[in-house]
C-alpha positions in Angstrom: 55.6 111.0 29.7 53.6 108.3 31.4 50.6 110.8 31.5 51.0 111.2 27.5 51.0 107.6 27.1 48.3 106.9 28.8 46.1 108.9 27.9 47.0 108.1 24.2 45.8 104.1 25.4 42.5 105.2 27.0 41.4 107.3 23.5 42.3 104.4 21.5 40.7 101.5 24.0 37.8 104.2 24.6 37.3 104.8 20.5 37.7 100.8 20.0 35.0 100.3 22.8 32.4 102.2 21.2 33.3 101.2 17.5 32.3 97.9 19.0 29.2 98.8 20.1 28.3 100.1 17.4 29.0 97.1 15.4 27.8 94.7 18.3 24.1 95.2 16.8 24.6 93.2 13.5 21.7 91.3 12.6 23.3 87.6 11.4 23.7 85.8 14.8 26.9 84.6 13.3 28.2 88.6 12.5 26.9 89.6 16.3 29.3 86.7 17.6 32.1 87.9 15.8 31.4 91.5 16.7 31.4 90.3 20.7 34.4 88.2 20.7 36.2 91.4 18.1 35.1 93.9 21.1 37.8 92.5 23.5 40.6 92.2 20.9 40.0 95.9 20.0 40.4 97.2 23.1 43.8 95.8 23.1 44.9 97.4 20.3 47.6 100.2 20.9 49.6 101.0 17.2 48.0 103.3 15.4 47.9 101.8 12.2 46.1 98.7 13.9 43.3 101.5 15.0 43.2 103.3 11.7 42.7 100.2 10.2 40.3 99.4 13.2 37.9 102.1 12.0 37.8 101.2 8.5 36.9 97.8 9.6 34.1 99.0 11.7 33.0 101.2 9.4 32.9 98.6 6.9 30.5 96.0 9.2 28.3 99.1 9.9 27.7 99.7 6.0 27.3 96.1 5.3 24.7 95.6 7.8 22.9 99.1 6.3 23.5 97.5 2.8 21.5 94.2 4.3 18.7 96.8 5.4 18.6 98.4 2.0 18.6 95.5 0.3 16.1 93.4 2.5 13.5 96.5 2.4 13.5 96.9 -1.0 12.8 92.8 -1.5 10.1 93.5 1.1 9.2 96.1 -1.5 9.0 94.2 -4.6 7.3 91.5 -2.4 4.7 93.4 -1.6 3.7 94.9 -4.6 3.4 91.6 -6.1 0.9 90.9 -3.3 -1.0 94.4 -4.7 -1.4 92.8 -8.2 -2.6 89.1 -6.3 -5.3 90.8 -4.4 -6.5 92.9 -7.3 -7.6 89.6 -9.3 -8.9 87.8 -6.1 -11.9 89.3 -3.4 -9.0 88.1 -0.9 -5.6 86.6 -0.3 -5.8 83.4 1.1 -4.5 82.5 4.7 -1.4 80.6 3.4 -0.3 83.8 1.4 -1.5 86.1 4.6 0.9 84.3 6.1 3.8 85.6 4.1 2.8 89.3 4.0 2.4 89.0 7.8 6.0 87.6 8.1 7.1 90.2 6.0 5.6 93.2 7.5 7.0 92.0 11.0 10.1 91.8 9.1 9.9 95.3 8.0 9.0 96.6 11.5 12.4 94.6 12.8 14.0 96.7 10.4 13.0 99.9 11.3 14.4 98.6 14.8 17.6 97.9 13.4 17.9 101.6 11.1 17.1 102.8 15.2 19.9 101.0 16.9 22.4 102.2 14.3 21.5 105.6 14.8 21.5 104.9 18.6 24.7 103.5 18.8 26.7 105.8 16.9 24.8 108.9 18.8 25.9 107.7 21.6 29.4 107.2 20.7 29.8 110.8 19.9 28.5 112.1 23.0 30.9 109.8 25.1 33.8 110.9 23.0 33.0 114.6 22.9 32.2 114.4 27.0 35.6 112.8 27.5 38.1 114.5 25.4 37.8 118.2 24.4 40.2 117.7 21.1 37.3 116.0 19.7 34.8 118.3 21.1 37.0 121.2 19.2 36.8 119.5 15.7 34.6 120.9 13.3 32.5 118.4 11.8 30.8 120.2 8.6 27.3 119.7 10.3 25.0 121.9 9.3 24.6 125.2 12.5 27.1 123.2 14.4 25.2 120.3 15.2 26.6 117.2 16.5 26.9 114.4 15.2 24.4 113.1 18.5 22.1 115.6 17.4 21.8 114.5 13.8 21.3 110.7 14.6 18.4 112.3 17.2 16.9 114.3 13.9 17.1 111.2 11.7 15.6 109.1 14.1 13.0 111.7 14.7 12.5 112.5 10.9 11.8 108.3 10.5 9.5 107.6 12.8 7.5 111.0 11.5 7.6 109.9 8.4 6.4 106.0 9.5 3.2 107.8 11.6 2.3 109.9 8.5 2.3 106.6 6.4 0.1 104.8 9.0 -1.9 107.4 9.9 -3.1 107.2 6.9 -4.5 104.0 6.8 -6.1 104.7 10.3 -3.2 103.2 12.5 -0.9 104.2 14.7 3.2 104.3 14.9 2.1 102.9 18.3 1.2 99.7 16.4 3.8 99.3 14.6 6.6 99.0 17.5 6.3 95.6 18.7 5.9 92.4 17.1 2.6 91.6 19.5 0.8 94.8 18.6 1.9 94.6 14.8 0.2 90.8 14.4 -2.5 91.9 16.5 -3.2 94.8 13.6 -2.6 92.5 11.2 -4.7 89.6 11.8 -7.5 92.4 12.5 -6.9 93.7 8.6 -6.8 90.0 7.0 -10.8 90.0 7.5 -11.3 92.1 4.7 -9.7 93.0 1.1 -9.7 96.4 1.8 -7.8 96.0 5.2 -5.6 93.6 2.8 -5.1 96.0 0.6 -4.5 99.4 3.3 -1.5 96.6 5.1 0.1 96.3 1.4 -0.1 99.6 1.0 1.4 101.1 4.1 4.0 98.1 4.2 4.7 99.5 0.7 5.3 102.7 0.9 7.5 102.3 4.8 9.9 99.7 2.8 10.4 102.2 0.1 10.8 104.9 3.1 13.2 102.8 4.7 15.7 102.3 1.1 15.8 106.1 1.6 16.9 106.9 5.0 19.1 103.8 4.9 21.1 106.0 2.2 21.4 108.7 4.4 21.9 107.1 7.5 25.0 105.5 5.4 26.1 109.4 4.5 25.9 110.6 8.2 27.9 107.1 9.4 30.5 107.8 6.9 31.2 111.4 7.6 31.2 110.3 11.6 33.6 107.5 11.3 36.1 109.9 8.7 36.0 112.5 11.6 36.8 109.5 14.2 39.9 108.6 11.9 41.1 111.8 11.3 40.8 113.0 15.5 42.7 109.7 16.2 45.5 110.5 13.2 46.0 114.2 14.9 46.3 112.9 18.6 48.7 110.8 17.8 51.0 112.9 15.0 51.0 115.4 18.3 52.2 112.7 20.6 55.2 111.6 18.2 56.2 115.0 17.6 56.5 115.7 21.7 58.7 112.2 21.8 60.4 112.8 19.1 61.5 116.3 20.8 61.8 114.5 24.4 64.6 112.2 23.0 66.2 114.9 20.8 66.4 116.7 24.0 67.7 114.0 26.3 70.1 112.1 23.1 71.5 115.6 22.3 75.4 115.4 22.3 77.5 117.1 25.4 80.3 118.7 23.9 83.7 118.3 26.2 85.4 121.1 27.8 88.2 121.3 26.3 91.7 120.6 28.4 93.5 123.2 30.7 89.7 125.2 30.8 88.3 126.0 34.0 84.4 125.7 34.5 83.7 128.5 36.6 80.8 131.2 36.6 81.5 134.2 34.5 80.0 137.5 35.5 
């Protein structure tokens, strides 16, 4: 019984552990604190109405900070169109407005960082569950071909940064420029010079925040589905290990009826 037990503890610490990484990455310093300081308390957690409720929670942070994304690239988005329709009545934007569009083009790149880390996170999750207990391994997850759920946080990732290096190359840069702040403000400062470098950064910075509304929305999809399959595992594991109590004590409570009086107990062949 000790063995069911805990086993049943090092699922539910082992789920809360990586529910808290995966939340751990939360933009707002102030939501990244909470998300630390949550970590511990979750591993504590043993009922399994606190988990369930666990997972929705987590689930819920992980949305809001891909609803954050969404709604900060299409700002960036707006933003930058509005630049578009500066520079077409000017020969150039001035350093002070420069300025802004650099901010907000680093901005964007921090994004695409953060779209990453999700992915990342969660990925990772899966593969530590599915190496460590095979009732998880065993569940069919609706992926298309069998895939993971590892596997399709790898393809969406991959299927991103594709689609990024398409947009750039484009505009003569590389996705190689676009992964760190240094090289990103390098490029820029390099395309201020000239209206029609202005006008290729706008452009590209564009068309990746409008890239980046898209795949937020289906990063969203494949974090739901994840987190639904997480519930449901955790639900199953431990209906199985209340039904083997609930037989251990039916077994061990069940009622000895009395011999009755003047009745031998003796073997009868």
């Amino acid at each position: 019984m000790m063995n069911a037990i805990e086993t049943l503890k090092t699922q539910k610490m082992l789920i809360a552990t990586v529910l808290a990484f995966g939340v751990a990455i939360l933009p707002t310093p102030s939501l990244a604190s909470g998300a630390i300081t949550g970590a511990t308390e979750m591993t504590q957690l043993l009922n399994n109405g606190e988990l369930v409720s666990l997972v929705g929670q987590s689930t819920e942070q992980i949305n809001n900070q891909i609803t954050q994304i969404t709604q900060l690239s299409e700002q960036i988005q707006n933003q930058l169109k509005i630049y578009q329709n500066m520079l077409q009545n000017t020969a150039q934007l001035p350093n002070q407005v420069w300025g802004q569009v650099e901010g907000d083009l680093n901005q964007l790149r921090s994004i695409v960082n953060q779209g990453k880390g999700i992915a990342f996170s969660m990925g990772n999750a899966d593969d530590l569950l599915r190496q460590r207990f095979k009732s998880y391994a065993d569940l069919k997850t609706g992926l298309p071909d069998s895939a993971s759920f590892s596997s399709t946080y790898q393809t969406w990732s991959d299927t991103n940064r594709d689609t990024i290096s398409s947009t750039l190359k484009a505009a003569s840069l590389t996705a190689d420029q676009f992964d760190s702040e240094e090289d990103t403000m390098s490029q820029l400062r390099s395309m201020s010079q000239s209206a029609d470098g202005q006008m290729k950064a706008l452009q590209v910075g564009h068309q990746i925040a409008a890239q980046q509304v898209a795949q937020m929305q289906k990063l969203r999809g494949i974090v739901s589905q994840q987190t639904t399959m997480m519930g449901t595992w955790l639900q199953s594991e431990q209906t199985d290990k209340d039904l083997a109590q609930a037989r251990r004590e039916k077994f061990f409570n069940a009622n000895v009826q009395p011999i009755p009086s003047g009745q031998k107990m003796e073997p009868r062949w």
